[in-house]
Rosetta silent file (secondary structure, phi, psi, omega in degrees, C-alpha in Angstrom):
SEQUENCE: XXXXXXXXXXXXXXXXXXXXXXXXXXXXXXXXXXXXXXXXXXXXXXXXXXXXXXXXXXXXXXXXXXXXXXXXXXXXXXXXXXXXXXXXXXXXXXXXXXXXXXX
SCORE:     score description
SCORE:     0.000 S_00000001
   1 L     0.000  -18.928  178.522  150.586   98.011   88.375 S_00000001
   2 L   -68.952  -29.131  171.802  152.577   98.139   91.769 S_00000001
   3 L  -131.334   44.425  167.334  151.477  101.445   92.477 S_00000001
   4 L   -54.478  160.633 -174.396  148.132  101.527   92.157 S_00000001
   5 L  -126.855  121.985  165.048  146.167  103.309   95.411 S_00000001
   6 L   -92.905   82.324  178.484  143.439  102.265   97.100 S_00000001
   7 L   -91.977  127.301 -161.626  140.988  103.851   99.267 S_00000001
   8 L   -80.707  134.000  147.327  138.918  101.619  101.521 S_00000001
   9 L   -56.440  108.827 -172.826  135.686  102.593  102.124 S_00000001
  10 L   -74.357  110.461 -178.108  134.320  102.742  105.549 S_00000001
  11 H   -40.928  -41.844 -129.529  131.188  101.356  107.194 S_00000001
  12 H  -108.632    0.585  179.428  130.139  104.336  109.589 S_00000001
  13 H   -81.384  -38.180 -157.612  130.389  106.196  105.728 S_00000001
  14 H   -82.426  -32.264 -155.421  128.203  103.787  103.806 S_00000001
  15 L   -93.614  139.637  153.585  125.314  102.905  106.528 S_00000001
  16 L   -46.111  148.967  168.439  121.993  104.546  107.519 S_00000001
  17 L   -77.899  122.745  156.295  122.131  105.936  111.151 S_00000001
  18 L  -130.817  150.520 -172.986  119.457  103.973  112.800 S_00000001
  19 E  -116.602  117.557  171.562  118.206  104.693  116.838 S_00000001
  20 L    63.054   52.856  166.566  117.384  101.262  118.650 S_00000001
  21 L    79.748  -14.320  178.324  117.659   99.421  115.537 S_00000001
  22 E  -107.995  156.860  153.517  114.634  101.423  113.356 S_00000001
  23 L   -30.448  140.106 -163.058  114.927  104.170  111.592 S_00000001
  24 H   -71.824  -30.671 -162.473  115.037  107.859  112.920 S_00000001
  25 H   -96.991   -6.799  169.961  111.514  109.050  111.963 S_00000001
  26 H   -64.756   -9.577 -172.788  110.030  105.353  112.966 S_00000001
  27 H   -99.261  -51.281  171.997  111.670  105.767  116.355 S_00000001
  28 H   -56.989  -30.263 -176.670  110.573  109.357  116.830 S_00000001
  29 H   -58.832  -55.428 -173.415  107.191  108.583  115.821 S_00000001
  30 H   -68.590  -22.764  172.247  106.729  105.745  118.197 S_00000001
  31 H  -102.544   -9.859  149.024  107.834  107.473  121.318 S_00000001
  32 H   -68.467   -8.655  158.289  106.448  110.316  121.175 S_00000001
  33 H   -77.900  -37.732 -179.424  103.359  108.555  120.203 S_00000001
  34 H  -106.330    5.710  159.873  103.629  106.562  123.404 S_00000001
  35 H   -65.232  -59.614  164.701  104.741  109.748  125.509 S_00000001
  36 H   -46.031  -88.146 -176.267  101.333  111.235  124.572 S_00000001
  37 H   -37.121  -43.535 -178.798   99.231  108.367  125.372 S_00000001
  38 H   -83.840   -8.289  170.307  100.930  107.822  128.581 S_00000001
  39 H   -83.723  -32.417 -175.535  100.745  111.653  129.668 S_00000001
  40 H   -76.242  -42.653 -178.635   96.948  112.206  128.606 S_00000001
  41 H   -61.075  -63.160  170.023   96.342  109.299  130.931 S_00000001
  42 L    62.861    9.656  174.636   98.758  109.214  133.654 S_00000001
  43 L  -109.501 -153.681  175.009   97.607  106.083  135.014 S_00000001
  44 L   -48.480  -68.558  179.297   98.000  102.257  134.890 S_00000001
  45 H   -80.034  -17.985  148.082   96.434  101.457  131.920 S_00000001
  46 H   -86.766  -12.223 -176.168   97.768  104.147  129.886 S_00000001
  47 H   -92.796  -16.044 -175.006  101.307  103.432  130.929 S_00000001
  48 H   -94.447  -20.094  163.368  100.896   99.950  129.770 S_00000001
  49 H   -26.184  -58.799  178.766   99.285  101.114  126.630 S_00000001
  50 H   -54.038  -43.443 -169.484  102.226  103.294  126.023 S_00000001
  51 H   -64.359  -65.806 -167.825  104.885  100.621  126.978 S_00000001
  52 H   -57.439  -12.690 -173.660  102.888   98.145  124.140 S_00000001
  53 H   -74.003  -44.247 -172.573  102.910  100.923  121.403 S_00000001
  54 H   -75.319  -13.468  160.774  106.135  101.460  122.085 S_00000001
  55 H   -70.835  -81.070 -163.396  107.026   97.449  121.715 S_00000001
  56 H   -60.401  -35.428  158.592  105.239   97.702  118.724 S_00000001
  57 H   -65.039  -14.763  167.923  106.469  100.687  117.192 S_00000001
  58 H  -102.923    4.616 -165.751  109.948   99.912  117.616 S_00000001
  59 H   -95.605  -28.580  168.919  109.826   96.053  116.467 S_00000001
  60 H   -75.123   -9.418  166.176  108.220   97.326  113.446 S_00000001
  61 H   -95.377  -43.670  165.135  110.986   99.518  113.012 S_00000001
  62 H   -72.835  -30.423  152.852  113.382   97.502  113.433 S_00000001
  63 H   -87.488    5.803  172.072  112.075   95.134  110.924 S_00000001
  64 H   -75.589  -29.502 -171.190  111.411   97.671  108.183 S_00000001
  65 H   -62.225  -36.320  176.266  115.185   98.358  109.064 S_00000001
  66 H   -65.242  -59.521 -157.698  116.106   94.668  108.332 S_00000001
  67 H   -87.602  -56.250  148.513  114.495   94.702  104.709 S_00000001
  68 L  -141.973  121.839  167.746  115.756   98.400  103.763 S_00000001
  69 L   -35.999  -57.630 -168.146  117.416  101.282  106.093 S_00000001
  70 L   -68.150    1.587 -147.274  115.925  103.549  103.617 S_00000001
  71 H   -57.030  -74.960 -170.017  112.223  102.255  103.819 S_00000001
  72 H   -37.003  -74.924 -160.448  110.351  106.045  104.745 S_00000001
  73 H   -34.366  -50.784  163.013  112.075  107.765  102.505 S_00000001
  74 H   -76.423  -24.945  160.239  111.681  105.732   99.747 S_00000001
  75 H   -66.329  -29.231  165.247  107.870  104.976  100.412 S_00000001
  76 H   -53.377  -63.333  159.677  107.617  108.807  101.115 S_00000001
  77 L   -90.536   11.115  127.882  108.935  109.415   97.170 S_00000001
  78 L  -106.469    6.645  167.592  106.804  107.269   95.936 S_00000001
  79 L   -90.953  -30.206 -166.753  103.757  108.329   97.119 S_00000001
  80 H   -77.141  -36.186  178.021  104.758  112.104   96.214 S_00000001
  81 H   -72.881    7.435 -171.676  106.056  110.745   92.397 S_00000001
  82 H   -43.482  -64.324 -168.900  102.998  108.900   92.351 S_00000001
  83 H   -81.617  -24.494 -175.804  100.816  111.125   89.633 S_00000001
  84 H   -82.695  -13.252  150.447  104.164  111.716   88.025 S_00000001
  85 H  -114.285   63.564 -171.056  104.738  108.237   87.038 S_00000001
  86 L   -17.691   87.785  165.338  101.703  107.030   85.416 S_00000001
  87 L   -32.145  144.864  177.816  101.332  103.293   85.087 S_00000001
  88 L  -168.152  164.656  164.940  100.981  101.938   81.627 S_00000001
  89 L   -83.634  -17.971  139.274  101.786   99.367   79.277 S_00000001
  90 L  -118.436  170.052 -170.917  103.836  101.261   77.371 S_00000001
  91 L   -55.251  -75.441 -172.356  106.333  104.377   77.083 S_00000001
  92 L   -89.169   57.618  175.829  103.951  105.580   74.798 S_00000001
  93 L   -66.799  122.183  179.210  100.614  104.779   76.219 S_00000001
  94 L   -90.752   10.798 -170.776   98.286  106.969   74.771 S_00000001
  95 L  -100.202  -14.438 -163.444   95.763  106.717   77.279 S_00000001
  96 L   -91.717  132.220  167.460   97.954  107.655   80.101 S_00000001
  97 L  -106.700  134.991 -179.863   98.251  111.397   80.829 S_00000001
  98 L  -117.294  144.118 -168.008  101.094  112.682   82.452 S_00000001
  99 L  -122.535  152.295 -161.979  100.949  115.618   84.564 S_00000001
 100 L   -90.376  119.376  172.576  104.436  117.862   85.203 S_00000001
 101 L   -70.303  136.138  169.225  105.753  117.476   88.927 S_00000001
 102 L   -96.439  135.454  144.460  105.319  120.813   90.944 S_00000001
 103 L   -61.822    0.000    0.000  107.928  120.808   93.941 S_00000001
C-alpha cells in the first residue's frame, strides 16, 4: 500500500477554455455581431448600439458559462438528436416512430 502512484489531475486539463468569461462561439457571435452593426452605421447611434449588444451578448455569455461551460454544444446536440429521440412513455411506445440518425 506504500507504493501506490498517483497522478493529480490538472485544472487547465479538466476546464472549458472560455474568452471574457463566455464561451468561444457566444463571444464570437456577439462581437462580430456588434462589429457589423457598428460598421453599417458608422455613427453615434450605431456605436452605442454596438457597445449595448456587445454588453448584452457577453453577460449572457458569461452567465450561460456560470450554469454549464458546455451550454452550445450541448443545446446544439439536442436539437440535431431531436427526431432521434422520440419522447414517450415508454421504451416500447408503440405510437412513437423512430427514425435512424443520418450524419
Amino acid at each position: 500500500m506504500k507504493n501506490q502512484h498517483s497522478t493529480p489531475l490538472h485544472q487547465s486539463l479538466t476546464r472549458e477554455v472560455l474568452y471574457a468569461g463566455a464561451e468561444r462561439e457566444i463571444f464570437i457571435f456577439a462581437c462580430f455581431g456588434s462589429l457589423m452593426v457598428w460598421f453599417a452605421g458608422k455613427d453615434l447611434f450605431a456605436f452605442l448600439l454596438a457597445v449595448t449588444l456587445w454588453t448584452v451578448g457577453i453577460t449572457t455569455g458569461r452567465l450561460l458559462a456560470k450554469k454549464d461551460a458546455c451550454w452550445t454544444k450541448i443545446y446544439l446536440r439536442h436539437i440535431k438528436l431531436q427526431k432521434f429521440y422520440p419522447a414517450g412513455e415508454k421504451i416500447d411506445n408503440p405510437e412513437a416512430e423512430i427514425k435512424l440518425f443520418k450524419a
